[in-house]
N, C-alpha and C positions, 0 to 999 in steps of 0.2 A: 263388153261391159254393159249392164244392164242398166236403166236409168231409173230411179226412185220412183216410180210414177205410181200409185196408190191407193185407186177407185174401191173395187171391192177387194180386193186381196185382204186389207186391214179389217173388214166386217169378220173375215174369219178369223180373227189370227186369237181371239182366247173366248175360253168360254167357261161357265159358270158349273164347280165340282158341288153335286149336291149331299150332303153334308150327313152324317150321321150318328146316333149316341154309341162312343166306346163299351163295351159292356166289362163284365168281369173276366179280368185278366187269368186267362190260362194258357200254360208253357206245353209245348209238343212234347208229349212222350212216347215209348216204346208203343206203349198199349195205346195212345192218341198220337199219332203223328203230329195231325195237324192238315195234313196233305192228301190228295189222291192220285194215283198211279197206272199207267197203265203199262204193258211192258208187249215187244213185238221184236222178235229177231235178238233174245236176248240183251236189249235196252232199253232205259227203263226212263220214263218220259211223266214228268208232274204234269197234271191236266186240271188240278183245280184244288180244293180246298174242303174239309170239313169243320162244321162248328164255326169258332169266333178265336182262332189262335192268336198269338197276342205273340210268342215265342218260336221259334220255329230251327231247325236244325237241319240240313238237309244230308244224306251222309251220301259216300259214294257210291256206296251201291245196298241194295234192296235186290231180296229173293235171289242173292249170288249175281245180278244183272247191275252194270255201270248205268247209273242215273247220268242220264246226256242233252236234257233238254227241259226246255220249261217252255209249255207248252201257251199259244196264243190266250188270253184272257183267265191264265191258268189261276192269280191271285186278283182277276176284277173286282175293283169296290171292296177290297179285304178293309175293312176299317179299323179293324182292332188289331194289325198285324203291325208293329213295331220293331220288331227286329228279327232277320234271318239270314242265316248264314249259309253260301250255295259253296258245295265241294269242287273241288279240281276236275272233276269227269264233269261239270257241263260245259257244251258245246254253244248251245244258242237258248237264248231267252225271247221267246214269243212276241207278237204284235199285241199290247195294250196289259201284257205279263201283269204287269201290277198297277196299272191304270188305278188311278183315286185312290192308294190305300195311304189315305192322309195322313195318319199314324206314322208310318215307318221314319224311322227317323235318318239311316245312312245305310248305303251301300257298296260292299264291295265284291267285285265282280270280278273274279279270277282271269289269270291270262289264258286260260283251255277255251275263253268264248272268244268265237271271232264271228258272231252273228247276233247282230240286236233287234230287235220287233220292231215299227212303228210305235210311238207312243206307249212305250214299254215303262217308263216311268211318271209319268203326264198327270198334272194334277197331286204330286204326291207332295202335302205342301206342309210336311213337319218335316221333310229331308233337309239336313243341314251338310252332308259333305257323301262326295261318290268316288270314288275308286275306278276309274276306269283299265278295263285291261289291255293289255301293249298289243296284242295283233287283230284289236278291233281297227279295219278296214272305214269303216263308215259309222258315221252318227245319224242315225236316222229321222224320218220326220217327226218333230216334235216329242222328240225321246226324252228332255226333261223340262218338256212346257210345264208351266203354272208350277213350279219345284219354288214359290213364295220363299220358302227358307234356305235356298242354297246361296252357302256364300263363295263358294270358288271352284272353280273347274282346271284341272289342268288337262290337257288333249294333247294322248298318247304317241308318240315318234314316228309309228304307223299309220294314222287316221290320215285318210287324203280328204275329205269330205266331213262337212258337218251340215247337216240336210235341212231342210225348209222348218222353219216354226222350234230348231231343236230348244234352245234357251229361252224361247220367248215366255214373257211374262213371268220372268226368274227376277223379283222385284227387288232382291236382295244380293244379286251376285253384282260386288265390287275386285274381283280380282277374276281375267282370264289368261289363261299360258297357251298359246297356239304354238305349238311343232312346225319346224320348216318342211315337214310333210305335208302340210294340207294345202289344197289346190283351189279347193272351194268351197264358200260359205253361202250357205242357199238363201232364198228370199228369207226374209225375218228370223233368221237364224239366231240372233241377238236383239228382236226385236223388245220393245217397254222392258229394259233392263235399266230401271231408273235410278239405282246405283252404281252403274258405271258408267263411270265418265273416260274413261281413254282405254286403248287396247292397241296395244303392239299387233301389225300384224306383216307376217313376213313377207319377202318377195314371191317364195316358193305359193300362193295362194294369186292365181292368175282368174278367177271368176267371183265377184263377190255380188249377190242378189241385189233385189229390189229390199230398200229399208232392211240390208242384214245387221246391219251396226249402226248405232247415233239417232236411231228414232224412237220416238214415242205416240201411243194417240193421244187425237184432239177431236174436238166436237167434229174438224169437219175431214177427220181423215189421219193425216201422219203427220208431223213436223218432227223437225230437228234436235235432238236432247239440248240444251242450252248448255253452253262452253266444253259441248264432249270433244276430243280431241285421237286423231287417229296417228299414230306414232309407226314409221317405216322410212322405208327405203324411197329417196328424191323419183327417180326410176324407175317407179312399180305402179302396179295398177290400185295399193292402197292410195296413194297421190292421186292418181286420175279419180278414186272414188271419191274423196276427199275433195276435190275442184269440184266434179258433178253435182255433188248434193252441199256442198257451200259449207262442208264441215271443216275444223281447223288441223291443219295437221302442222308433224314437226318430223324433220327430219331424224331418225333411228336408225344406224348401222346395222346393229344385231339387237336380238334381248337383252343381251346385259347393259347397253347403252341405253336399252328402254326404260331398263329398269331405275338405273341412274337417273335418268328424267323424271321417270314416275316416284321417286323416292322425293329427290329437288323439289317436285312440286305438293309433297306431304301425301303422297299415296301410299298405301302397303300394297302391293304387288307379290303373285309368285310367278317365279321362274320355273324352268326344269333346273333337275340341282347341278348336273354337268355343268349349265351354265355358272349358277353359284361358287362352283368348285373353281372353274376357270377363273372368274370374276375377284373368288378369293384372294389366291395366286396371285395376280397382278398386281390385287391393290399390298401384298405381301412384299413383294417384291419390291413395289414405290417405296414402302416405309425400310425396307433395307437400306435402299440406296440413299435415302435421305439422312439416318444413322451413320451410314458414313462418312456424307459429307461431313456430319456437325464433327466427326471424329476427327476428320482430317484438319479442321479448321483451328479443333484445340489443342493442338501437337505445336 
């Protein structure tokens, strides 16, 4: 278990997207993609961008060849690029892929990727909701730092790992769903997430960084979010986090008890819907058996 301790780590953890004027809106077409391509062993790999696309399409394949990759810095500082759509054939999205493209407003990222870039989203700060897909293995470092508008994440069944700096400075995310897959949340993984206040996090996460959850900066470094509260298992190393860094916690069975908690206490929270669907169920179930009792009593 790692101990909060917070000298320079915090000097790095955000830094300043410089900013630019959106121009006149144009859509990819046949005759303007929008995009450039390059192709090698018959597959066919986006490396980067023409003009000031605003629209963008991406299809499966180009020149008879499977589009399989988006390649490192392929949409950097795209600014005017607000919405695009990537096909079933890609594979992996590049390190800093769409770094700053402040524009964009959401994405969804098919289950064919099971490879993300560094900072492949970073900075992208009109993104309001992302789509993760199910056999993404890993969240990479700082994959959607400075995302100012993202308001909820939920983290795929498969992700064991959610990597240094990934949400940080996500100034808007009040709802996180953690999978009993993931193992570890790296330093500042949720760091200046000054909309949430509490996060379930399960047993199955046995490593949790330096400031990954419940801090914020201050003039002289990092402190504690004020009344954040960490919700888990008595037995787990979320408790031991939660002693160490003097944050509050509350005992959680599973997610749906979290959730229960988190409702109690006037949160909206997401779950995974498995959970929802079970959680239905039961409280279904209560209100059967309570209909019957009233039944039996009016007899």
């Amino acid at each position: 278990m790692k101990k909060a301790v917070m000298p320079i780590l915090i000097t790095f953890a955000l830094f300043n997207i410089h900013m630019k004027e959106p121009s006149i809106e144009t859509s990819a077409n046949e005759n303007n993609p929008g995009y450039v391509y390059t192709i090698i062993d018959n597959e066919a790999t986006v490396t980067g961008f023409e003009g000031e696309p605003v629209y963008i399409e991406i299809p499966e394949t180009i020149e008879g060849c499977r589009i399989t990759e988006i390649r490192d810095n392929a949409f950097y500082e795209c600014g005017t690029l607000r919405h695009i759509t990537l096909p079933d054939t890609i594979e992996k999205i590049g390190h800093h892929a769409f770094y700053a493209c402040f524009s964009l407003e959401s994405i969804s990222i098919p289950d064919s990727v099971t490879e993300l870039g560094m900072g492949c989203f970073c900075g992208c700060e009109s993104l309001t909701s992302a789509d993760l897909p199910d056999n993404i293995a890993r969240l990479p470092e700082s994959c959607f730092r400075s995302c100012t508008s993202l308001k909820s994440i939920e983290i795929p069944q498969n992700t064991a790992e959610i990597g240094d700096f990934c949400f940080s400075g996500c100034t808007s995310l009040s709802s996180v769903s953690i999978s009993d897959s993931v193992t570890t949340l790296g330093d500042c993984s949720f760091y200046m997430c000054s909309s949430l206040d509490s996060m379930y996090i399960p047993p199955s996460v046995t490593d949790l960084g330096v400031c990954s959850v419940g801090y914020t900066p201050t003039d002289s470094g990092a402190s504690q979010v004020e009344n954040f509260t960490i919700l888990g298992k008595k037995k787990s190393n979320a408790k031991i986090y939660a002693d160490e860094n003097a944050l509050t916690f509350e005992n959680a069975d599973d997610s749906v008890h979290a959730f229960a908690i988190q409702r109690i206490n006037g949160q909206r929270v997401s779950v995974p819907s498995a959970f929802l669907l079970i959680g239905g169920i039961f409280f279904l179930l209560l209100a059967v058996l309570s209909l019957r009792k009233k039944l039996r009593r009016n007899k």
